[in-house]
Backbone as numpy.savetxt, mean C-alpha at the origin, in Angstrom:
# Nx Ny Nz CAx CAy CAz Cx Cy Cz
46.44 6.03 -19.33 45.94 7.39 -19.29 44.44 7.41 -19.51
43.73 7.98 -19.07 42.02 8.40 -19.18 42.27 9.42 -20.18
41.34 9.23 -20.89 40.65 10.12 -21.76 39.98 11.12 -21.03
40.06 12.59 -21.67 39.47 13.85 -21.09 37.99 14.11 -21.04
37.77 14.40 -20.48 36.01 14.08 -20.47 35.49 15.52 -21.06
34.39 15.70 -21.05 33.65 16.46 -21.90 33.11 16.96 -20.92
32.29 18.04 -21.07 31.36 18.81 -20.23 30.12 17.93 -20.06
29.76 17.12 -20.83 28.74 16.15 -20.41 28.53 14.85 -20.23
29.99 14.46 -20.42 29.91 13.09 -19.78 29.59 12.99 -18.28
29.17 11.89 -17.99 28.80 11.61 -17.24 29.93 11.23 -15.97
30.45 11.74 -14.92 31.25 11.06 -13.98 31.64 9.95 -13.35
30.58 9.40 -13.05 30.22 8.23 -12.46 29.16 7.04 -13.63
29.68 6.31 -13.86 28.78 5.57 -14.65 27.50 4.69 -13.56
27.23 4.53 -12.62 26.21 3.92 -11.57 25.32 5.07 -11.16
25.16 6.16 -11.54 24.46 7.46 -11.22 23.17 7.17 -10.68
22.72 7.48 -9.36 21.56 6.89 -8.77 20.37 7.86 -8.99
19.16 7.05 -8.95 18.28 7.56 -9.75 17.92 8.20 -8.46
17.08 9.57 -8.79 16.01 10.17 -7.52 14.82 9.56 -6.97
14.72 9.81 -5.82 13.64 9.02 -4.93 12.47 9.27 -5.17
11.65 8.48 -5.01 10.01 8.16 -5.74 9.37 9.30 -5.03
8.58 10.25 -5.53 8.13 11.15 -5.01 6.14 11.26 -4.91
5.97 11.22 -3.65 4.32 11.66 -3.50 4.29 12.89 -3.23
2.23 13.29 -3.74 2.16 14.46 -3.29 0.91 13.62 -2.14
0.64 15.22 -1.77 -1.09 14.95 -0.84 -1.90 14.80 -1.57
-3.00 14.06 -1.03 -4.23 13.95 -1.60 -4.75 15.31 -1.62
-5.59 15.40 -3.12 -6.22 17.17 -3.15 -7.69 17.06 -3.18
-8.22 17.84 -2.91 -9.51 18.60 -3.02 -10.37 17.66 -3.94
-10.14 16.97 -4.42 -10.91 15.45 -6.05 -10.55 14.29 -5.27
-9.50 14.17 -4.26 -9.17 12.47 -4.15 -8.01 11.84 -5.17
-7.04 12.72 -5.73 -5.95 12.32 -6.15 -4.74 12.68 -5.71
-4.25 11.95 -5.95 -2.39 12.52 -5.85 -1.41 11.93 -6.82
-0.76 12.11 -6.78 0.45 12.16 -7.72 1.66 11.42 -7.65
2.17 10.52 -7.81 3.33 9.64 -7.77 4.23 9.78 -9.07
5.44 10.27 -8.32 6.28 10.56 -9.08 7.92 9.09 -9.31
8.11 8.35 -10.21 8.99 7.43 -9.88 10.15 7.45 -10.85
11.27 7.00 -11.27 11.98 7.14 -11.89 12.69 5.55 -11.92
13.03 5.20 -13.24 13.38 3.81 -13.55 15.10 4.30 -14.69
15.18 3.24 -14.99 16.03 2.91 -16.28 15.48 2.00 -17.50
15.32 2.47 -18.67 14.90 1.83 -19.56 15.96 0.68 -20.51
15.81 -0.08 -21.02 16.45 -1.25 -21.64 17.93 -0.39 -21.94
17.93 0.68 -22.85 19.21 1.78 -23.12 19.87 2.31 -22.02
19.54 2.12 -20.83 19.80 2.42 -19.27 19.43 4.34 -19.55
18.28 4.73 -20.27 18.46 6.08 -19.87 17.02 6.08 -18.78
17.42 7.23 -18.01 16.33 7.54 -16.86 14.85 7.50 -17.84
14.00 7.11 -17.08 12.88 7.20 -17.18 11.57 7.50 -16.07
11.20 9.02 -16.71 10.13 9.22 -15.60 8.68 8.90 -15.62
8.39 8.47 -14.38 7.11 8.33 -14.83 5.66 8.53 -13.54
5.07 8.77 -14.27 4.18 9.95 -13.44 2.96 9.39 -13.41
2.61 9.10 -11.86 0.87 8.47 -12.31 0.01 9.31 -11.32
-1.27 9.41 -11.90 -2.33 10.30 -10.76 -3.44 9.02 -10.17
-3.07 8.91 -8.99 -3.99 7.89 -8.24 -5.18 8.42 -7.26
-6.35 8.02 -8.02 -7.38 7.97 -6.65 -7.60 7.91 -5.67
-7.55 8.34 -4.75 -7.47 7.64 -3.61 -9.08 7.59 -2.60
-9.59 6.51 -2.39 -10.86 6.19 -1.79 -10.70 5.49 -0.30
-11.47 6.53 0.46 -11.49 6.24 1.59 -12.67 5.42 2.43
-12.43 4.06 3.05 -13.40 3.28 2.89 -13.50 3.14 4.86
-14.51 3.22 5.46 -14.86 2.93 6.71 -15.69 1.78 7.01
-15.34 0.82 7.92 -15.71 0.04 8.51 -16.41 0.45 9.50
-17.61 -0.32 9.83 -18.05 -0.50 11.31 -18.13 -1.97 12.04
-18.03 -2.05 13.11 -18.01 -2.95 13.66 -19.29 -3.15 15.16
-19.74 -4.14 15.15 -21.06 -4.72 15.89 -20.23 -4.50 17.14
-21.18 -4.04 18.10 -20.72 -4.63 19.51 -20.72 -5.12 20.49
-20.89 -6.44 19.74 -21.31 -7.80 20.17 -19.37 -8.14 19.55
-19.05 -8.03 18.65 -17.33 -8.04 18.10 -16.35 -7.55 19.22
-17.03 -6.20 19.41 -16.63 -5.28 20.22 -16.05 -5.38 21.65
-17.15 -6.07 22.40 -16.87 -6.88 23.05 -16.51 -8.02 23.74
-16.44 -8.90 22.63 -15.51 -10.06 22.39 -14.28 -9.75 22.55
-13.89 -8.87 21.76 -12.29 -8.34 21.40 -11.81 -8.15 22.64
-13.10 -7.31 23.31 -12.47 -6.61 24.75 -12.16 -7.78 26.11
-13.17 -8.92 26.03 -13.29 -10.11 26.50 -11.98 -10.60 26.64
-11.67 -11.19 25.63 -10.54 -11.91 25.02 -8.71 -10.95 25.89
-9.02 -9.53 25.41 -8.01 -8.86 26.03 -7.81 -8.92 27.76
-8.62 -8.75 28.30 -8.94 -9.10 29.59 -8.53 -9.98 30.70
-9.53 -11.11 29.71 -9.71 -12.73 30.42 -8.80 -13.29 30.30
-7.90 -13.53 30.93 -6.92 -14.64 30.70 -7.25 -16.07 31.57
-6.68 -16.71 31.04 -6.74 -18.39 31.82 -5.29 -19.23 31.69
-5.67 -20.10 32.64 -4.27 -21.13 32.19 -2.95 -20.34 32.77
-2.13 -20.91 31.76 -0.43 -20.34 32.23 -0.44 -18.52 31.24
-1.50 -17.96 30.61 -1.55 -16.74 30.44 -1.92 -16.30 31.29
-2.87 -16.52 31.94 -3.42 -15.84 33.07 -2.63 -15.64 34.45
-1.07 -16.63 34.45 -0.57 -16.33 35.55 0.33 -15.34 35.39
0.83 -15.11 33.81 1.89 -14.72 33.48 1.73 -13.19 33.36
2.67 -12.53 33.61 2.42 -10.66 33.70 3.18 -10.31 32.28
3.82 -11.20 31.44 4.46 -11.10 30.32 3.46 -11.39 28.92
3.62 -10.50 28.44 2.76 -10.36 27.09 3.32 -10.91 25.65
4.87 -11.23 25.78 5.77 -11.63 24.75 4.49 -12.70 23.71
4.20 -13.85 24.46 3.58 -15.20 23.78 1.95 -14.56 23.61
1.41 -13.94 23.97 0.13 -13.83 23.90 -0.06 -13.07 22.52
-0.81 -13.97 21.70 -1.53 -13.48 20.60 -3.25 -12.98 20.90
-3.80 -12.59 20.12 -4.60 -11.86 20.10 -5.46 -11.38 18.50
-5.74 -11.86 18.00 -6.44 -11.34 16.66 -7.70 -10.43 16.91
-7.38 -8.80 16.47 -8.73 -7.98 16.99 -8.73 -7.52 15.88
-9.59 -6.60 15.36 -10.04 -5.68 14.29 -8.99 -4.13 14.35
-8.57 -3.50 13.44 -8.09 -2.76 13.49 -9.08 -1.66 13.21
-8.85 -0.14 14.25 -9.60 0.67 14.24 -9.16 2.17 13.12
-7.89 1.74 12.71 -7.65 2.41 12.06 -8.18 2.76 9.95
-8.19 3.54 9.59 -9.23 4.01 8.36 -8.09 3.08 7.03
-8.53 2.38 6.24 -8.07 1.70 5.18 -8.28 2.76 4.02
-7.14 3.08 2.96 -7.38 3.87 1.57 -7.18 2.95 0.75
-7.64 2.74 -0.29 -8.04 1.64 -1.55 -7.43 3.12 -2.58
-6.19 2.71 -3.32 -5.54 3.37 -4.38 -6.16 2.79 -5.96
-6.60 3.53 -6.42 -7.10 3.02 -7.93 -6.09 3.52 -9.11
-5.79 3.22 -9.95 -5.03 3.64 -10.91 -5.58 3.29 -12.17
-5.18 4.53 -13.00 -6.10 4.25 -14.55 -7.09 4.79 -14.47
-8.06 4.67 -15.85 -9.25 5.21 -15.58 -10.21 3.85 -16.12
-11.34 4.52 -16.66 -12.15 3.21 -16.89 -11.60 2.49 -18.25
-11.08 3.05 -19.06 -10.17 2.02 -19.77 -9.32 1.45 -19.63
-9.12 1.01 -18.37 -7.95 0.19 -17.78 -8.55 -1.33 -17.76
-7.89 -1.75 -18.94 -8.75 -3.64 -19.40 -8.02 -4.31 -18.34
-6.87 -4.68 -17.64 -6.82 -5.75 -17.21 -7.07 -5.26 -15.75
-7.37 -3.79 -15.01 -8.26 -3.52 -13.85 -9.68 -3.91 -14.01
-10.04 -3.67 -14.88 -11.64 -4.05 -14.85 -11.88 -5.50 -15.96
-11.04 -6.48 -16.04 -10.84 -7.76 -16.33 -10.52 -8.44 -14.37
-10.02 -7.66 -13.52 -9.72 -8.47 -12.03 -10.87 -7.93 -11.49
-11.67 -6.40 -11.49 -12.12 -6.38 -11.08 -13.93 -7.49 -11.07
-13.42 -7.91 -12.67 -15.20 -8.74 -12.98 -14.67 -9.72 -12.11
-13.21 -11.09 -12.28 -13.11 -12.38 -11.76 -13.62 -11.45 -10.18
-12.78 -11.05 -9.35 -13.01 -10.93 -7.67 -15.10 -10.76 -7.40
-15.55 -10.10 -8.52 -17.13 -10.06 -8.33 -17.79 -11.30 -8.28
-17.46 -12.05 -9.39 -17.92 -13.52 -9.74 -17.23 -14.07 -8.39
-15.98 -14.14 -8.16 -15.79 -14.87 -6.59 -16.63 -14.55 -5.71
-16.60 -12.99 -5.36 -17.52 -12.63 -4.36 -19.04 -13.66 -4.56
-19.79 -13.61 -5.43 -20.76 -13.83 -5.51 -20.81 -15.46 -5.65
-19.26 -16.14 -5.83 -19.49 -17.35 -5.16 -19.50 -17.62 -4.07
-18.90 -17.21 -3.25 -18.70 -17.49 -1.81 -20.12 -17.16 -0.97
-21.01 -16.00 -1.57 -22.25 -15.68 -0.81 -23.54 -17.35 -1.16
């Protein structure tokens, strides 16, 4: 026999958590991420972060430009006979806009502990 349940037990013991929720970016360059976990006690846990969001543009030379376009073009060899595109690679620049998400603020030690090592790299490689 089962035991009678209560008005707040729970039905299902596997109860699935709600889906991670974004907003739009607003009027400052933030938005809002909404996620939901289980903590060690398996109770829900929400948790709510406001992310930056920075929008970064590339330009590209076109002297690149036309390489890229070169390359698409010109074919040779057994590409050049072939009307099938399956095997043909191609590495070009993407024209589409990249967003860089920041999280935290400036007291965020181990963001601005990666952000010093990647500087010191940068400034090895130059």
């Amino acid at each position: 026999q089962e035991a009678a349940m209560a008005w707040g037990d729970d039905d299902d013991e596997e109860e699935a958590l709600p889906a991670r929720t974004e907003t739009a970016v607003n009027e400052k360059g933030f938005k809002t991420v909404v996620e939901w976990s289980r903590n060690a006690a398996e109770q829900k846990v929400k948790t709510t972060k406001e992310i930056f969001v920075k929008v970064v543009e590339t330009r590209e030379s076109k002297a690149v430009q036309g390489r890229v376009q070169r390359l698409r073009n010109n074919r040779f060899g057994i590409a050049g006979q072939e009307k099938d595109d399956s095997n043909v690679t191609i590495v070009a620049h993407n024209d589409e806009r990249v967003t860089l998400e920041e999280e935290g603020g400036e007291n965020d030690t181990q963001q601005n502990a990666a952000k010093a090592s990647m500087s010191e790299f940068a400034k090895k490689q130059m």
